[in-house]
C-alpha positions in Angstrom: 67.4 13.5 1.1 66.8 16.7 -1.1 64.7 15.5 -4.3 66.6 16.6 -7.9 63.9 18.3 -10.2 64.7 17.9 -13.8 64.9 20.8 -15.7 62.1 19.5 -18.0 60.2 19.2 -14.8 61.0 22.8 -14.0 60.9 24.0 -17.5 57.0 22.4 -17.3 56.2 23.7 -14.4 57.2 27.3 -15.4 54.9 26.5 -18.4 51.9 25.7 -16.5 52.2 28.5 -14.0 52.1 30.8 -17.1 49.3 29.3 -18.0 47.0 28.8 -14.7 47.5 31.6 -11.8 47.9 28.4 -8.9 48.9 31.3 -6.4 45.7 31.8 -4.6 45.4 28.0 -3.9 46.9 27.2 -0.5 50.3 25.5 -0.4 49.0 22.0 -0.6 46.4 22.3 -2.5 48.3 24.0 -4.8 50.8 21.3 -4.7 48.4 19.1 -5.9 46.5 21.2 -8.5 49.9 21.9 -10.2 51.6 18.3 -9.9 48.0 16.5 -11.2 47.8 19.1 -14.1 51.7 18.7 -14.8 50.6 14.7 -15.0 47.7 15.1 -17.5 48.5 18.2 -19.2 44.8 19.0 -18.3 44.6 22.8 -17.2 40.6 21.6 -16.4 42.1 19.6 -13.2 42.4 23.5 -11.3 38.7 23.3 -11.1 37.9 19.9 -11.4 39.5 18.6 -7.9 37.8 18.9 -4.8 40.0 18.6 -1.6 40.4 20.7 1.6 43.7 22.1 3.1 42.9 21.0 6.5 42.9 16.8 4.8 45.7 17.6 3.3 47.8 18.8 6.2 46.7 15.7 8.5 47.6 13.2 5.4 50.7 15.1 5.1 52.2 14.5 8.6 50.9 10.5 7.9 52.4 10.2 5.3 55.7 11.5 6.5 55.7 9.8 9.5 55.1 6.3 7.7 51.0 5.7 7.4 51.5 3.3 4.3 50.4 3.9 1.0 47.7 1.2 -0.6 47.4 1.3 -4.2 44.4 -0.3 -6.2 46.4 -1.5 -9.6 50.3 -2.0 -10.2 50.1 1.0 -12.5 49.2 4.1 -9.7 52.4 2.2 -7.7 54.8 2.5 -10.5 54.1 6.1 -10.8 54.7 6.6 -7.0 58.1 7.4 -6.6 60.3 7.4 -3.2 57.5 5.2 -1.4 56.8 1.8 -0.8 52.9 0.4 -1.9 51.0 -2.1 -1.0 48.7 -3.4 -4.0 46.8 -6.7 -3.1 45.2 -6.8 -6.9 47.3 -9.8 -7.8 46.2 -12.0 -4.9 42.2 -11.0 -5.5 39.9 -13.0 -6.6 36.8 -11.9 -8.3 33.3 -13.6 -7.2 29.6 -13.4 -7.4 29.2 -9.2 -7.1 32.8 -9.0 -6.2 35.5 -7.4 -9.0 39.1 -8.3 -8.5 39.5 -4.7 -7.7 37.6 -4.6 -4.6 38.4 -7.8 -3.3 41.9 -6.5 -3.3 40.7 -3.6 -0.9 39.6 -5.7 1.5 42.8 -7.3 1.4 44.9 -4.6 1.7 42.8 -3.0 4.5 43.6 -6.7 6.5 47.6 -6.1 5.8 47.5 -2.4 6.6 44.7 -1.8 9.2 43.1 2.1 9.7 45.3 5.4 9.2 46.7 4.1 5.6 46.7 6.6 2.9 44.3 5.1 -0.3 45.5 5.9 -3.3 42.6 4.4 -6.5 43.2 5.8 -10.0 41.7 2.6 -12.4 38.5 1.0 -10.5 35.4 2.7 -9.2 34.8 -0.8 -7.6 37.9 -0.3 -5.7 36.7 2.7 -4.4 32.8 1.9 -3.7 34.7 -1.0 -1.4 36.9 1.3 0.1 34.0 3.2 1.4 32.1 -0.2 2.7 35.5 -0.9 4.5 36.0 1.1 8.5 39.5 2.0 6.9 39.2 5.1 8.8 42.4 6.7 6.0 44.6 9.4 6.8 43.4 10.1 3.1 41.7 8.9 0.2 42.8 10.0 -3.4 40.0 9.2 -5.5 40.2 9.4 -8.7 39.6 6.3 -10.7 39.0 7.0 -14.4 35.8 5.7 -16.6 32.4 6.6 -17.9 30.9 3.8 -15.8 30.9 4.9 -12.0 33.6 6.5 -11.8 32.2 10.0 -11.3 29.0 8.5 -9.1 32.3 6.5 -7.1 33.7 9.8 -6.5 30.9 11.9 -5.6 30.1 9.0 -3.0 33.5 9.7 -1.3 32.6 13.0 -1.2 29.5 12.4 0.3 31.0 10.0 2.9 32.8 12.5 4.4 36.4 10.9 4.6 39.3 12.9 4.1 39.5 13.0 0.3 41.2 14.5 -2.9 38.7 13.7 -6.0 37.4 15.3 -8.9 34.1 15.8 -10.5 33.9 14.5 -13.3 34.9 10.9 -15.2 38.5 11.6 -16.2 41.1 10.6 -13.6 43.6 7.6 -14.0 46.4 6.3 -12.9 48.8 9.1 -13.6 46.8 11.7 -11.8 46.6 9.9 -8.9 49.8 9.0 -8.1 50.9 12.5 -9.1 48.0 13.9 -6.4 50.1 11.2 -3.8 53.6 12.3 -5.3 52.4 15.8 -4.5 52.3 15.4 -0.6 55.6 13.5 -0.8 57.6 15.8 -2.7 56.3 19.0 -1.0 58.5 20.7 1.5 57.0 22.7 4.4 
């Protein structure tokens, strides 16, 4: 099924590409560049991400071939269009140096198993769990929002060496990240 753009949508688009030469990104990379700085309005996101081609390509085919999608709050699902989430946040439990939002990782992870696609835009803590779980992702997009661990969250997933889309610094949120996942669902190869 063939996705109907809205000519706002386009009409925005044509505006950012005015704005931000995308062409010398490659095609999915671009794809997410353009769709997370379309959700923000943040032309900074174009040098702000960090994600490889190669990541993207292998999450791509998962995606498309029906690797779920885990979300770490209600909000980064409702911005996911044409795809099905699993968020455990309601059913966690927070504990002695345990927030609700990474109990809820560990939760998700025993519903969906390895090869799921991780999609945190709210919680560092849901990340830093993430990367303490052997979720062995087709991809993590992480990029939770925050001036308290969120950039030292991300650059750990860097670090960790799991195929990844984050940024560098503390913004992030919600919107961005489900754009980055709406990105890979909506692009055509």
């Amino acid at each position: 099924m063939n996705r109907v753009v809205h000519p706002i949508e386009q009409e925005s688009f044509r505006r950012l590409r005015a704005r931000l030469d995308t062409s010398h990104f490659p095609p999915l990379t671009r794809a997410v560049v353009e769709r997370v700085i379309h959700s923000a309005a943040d032309l900074d996101y174009a040098t702000d991400l960090v994600m490889d081609e190669a990541a993207l390509e292998t999450a791509y085919a998962a995606l498309h071939a029906g690797a779920p999608v885990v979300v770490d709050v209600e909000m980064v699902a409702a911005g996911i269009t044409r795809r099905e989430t699993v968020c455990q946040l309601k059913d966690a439990k927070a504990g002695p140096g345990l927030t609700r939002s990474a109990h809820a990782m560990r939760l998700a992870y025993e519903q969906v198993g390895p090869g799921a696609l991780w999609v945190i835009g709210c919680a560092p803590t849901a990340l830093e769990e993430l990367l303490t779980l052997d979720a062995d992702p087709a991809l993590v997009i992480g990029l939770p929002v925050g001036f308290v661990g969120a950039a030292e969250s991300k650059a750990a997933l860097r670090e960790s060496g799991l195929p990844a889309v984050s940024n560098v610094s503390e913004k992030g949120g919600s919107a961005v990240a489900a754009a980055a996942l709406n990105a890979l669902l909506y692009h055509r190869s």
